[in-house]
N, C-alpha and C positions, 0 to 999 in steps of 0.2 A: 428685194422682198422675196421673191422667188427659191434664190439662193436660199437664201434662211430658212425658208417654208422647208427643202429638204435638207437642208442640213438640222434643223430639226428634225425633223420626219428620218432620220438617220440616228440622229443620239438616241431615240427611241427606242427602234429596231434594233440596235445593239443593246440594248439595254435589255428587252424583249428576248434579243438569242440567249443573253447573259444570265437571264432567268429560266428560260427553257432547259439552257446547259446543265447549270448547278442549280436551278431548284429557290433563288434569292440573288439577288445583286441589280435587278431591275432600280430600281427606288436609289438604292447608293449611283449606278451609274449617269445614270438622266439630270439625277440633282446635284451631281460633280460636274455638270456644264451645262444643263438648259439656263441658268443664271446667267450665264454669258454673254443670252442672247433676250433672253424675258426677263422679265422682272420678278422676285424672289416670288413672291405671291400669285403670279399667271404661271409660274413651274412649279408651283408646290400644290396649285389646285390641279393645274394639269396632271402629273405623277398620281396624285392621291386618287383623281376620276380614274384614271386607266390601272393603278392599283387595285381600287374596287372590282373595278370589271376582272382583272385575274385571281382577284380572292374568290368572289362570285360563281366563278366557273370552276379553281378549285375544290370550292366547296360542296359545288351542287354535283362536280362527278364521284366524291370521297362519302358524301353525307351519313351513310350509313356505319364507314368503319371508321370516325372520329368518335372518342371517347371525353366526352364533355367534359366529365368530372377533373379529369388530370389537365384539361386547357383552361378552366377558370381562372384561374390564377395570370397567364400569361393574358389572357383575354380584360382581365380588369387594369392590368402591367400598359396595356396597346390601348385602353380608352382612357384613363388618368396621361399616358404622353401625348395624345391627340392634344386634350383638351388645354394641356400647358402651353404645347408647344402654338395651339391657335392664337392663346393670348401673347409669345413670345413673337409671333409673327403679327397680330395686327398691332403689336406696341412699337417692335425694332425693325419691322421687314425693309423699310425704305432707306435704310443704312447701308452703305457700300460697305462697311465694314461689316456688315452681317451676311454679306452673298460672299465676300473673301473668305471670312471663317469659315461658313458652307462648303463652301469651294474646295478648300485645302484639307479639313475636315473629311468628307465623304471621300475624296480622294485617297489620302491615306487609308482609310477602312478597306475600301475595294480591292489594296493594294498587299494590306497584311488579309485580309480573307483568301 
């Protein structure tokens, strides 16, 4: 149990550097293996809370020199894939074939990024 607890708490923090480095790749790398060890649904709410918190903080030290009008569009893009992707996850999440896909999925991404 232990183990696990940091070797989570390690996919994290890497995942953490990985976004500090370049700026995105938190989210791809955490969700290309916390499945491994959680369940699609306890890593995808996990990611998404600690996701939040780094938007939150991006946001609130930027607030002033974001220009709304030109993020509309990406911003309506990122709340229509939430809301598919909730209902894709509480239809298929408990499918070993959908944490595979996952898996191999983001990994590839992380990799040509």
């Amino acid at each position: 149990m232990l183990e696990e607890l940091i070797l989570i708490w390690s996919i994290l923090f890497i995942g953490s550097f990985i976004q500090g480095a370049s700026g995105f790749g938190f989210g791809l790398f955490s969700m290309g293996f916390l499945p491994l060890f959680l369940t699609l649904k306890d890593s995808t709410l996990l990611v998404l809370a600690l996701t939040v918190v780094i938007s939150l903080t991006i946001l609130f030290r930027f607030f002033k020199l974001i220009n709304w009008r030109n993020i509309t569009i990406i911003l309506i893009g990122a709340l229509t894939g939430r809301v598919c992707s909730f209902y894709f996850l509480n239809t298929y999440g408990d499918m070993d074939w959908v944490k595979k896909y996952l898996v191999s999925f983001l990994l590839q991404w992380l990799f040509i990024c």
